[in-house]
Residue frames as qw, qx, qy, qz and C-alpha x, y, z in Angstrom:
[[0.098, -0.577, -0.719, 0.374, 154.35, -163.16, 25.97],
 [0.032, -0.374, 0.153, 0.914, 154.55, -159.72, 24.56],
 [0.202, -0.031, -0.688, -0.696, 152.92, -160.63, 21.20],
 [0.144, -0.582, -0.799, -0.046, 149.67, -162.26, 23.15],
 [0.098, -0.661, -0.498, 0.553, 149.54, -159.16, 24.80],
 [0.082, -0.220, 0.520, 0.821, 149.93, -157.37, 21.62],
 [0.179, -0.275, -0.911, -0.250, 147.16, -159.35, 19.98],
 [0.229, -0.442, -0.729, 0.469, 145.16, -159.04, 22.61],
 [0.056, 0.595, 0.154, -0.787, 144.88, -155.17, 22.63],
 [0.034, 0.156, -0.506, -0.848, 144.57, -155.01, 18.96],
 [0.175, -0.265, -0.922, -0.222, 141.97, -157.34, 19.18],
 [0.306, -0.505, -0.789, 0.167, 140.16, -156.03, 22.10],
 [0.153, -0.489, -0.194, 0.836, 140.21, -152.34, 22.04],
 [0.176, 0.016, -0.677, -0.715, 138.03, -152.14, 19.16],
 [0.450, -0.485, -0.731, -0.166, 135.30, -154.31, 20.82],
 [0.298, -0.566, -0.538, 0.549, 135.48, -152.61, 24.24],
 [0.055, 0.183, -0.133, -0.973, 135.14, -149.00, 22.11],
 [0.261, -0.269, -0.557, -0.741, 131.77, -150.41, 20.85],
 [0.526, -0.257, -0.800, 0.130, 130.64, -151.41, 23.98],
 [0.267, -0.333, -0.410, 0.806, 131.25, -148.72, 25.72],
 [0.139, -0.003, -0.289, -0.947, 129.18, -146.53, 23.16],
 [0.404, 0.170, 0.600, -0.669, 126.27, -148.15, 25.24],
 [0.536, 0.299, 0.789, -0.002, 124.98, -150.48, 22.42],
 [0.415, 0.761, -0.075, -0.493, 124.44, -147.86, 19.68],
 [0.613, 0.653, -0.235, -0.378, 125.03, -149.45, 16.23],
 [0.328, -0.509, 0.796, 0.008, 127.37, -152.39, 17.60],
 [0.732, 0.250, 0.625, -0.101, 124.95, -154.87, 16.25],
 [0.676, 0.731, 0.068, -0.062, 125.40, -153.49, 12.18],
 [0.021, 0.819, -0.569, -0.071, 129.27, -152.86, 12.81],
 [0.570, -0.212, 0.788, 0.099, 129.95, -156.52, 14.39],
 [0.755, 0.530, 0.330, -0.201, 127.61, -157.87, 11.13],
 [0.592, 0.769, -0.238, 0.041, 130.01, -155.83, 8.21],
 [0.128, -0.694, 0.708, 0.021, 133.51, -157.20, 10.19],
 [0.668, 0.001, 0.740, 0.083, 132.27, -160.83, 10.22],
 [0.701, 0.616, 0.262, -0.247, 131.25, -160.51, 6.75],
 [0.247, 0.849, -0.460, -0.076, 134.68, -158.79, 5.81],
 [0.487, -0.464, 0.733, -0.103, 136.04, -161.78, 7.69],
 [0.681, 0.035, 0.729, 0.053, 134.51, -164.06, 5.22],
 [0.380, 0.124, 0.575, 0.714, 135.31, -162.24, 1.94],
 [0.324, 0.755, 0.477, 0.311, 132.85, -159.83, 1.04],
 [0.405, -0.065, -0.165, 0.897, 133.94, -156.42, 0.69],
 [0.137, -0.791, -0.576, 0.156, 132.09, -154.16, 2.64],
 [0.407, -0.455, 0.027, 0.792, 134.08, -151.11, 2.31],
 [0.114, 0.086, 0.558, 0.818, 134.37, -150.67, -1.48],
 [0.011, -0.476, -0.751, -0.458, 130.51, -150.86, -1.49],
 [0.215, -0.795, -0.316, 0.471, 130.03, -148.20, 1.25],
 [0.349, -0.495, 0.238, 0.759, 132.26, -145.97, -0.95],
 [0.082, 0.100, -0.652, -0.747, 131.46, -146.54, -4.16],
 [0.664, 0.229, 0.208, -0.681, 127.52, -147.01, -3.30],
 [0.267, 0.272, -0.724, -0.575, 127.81, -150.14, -5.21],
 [0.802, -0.069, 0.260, -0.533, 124.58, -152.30, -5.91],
 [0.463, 0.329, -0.815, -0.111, 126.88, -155.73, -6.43],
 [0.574, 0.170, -0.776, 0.197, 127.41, -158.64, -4.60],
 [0.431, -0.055, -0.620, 0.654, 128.07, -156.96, -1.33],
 [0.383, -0.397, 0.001, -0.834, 124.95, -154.61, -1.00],
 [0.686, -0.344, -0.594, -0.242, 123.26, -157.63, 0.86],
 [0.480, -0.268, -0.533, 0.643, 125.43, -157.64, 3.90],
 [0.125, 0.032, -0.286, 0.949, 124.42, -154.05, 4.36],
 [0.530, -0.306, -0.121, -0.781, 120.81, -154.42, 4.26],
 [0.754, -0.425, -0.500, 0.020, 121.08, -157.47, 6.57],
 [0.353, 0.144, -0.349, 0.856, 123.08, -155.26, 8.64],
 [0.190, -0.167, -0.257, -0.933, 120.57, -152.55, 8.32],
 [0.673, -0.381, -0.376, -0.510, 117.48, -154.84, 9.10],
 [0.586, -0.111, -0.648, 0.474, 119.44, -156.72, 12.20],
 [0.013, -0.176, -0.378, 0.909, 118.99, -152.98, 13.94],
 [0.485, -0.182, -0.078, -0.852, 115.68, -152.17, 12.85],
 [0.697, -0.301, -0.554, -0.342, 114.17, -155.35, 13.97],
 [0.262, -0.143, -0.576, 0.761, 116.29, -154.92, 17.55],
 [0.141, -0.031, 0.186, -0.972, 114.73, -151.59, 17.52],
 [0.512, -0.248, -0.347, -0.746, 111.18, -153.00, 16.81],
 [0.593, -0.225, -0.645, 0.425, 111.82, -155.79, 19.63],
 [0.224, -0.206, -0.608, 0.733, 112.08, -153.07, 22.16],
 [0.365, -0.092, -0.342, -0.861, 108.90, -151.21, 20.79],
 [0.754, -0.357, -0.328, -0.444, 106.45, -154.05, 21.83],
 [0.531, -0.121, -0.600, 0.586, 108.44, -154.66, 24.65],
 [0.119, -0.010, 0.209, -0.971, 107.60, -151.34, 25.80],
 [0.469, -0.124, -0.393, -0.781, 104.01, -151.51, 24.64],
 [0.725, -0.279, -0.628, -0.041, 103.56, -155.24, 26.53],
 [0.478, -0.233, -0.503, 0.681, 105.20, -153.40, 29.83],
 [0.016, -0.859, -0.455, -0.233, 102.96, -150.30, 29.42],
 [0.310, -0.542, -0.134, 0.769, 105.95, -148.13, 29.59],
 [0.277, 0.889, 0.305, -0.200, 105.76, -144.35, 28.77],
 [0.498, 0.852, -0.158, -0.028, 109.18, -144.04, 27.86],
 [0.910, 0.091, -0.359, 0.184, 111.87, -146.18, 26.88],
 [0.729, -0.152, -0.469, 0.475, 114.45, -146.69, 30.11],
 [0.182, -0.268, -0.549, 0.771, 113.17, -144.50, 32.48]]
């Protein structure tokens, strides 16, 4: 039972640290782990700026938040608020 609860924390104390950082940048992080998850290597190309293979995940990363961010833009605009949550 130890090990699930092992697991568990390793697993989940990672997600509840982005969460808690009140939605800031969770959406481009979650993006470059699944990716890592399915082979591409997102590190190397953060480090080494490289324009291979693996540049793609970061600019779908990249656009995933800017098009959130433009979502809540005409959201605002269609609710005639004056500024965004409050």
């Amino acid at each position: 039972m130890a090990e699930i609860e092992a697991v568990n924390k390793g697993m989940l104390e990672p997600i509840y640290d982005l969460l808690d950082r009140g939605g800031k940048r969770w959406r481009p992080v979650l993006g470059m782990v699944f990716a890592e998850c399915y082979g591409k290597d997102v590190t190397r190309s953060i480090e080494l700026g490289e324009s291979d293979r693996n540049i793609d995940v970061l600019y779908a990363c990249g656009l995933t938040e800017i098009v959130h961010n433009g979502s809540l833009m005409v959201d605002d605009l269609e609710d005639k608020s004056l500024y965004r949550r409050g």
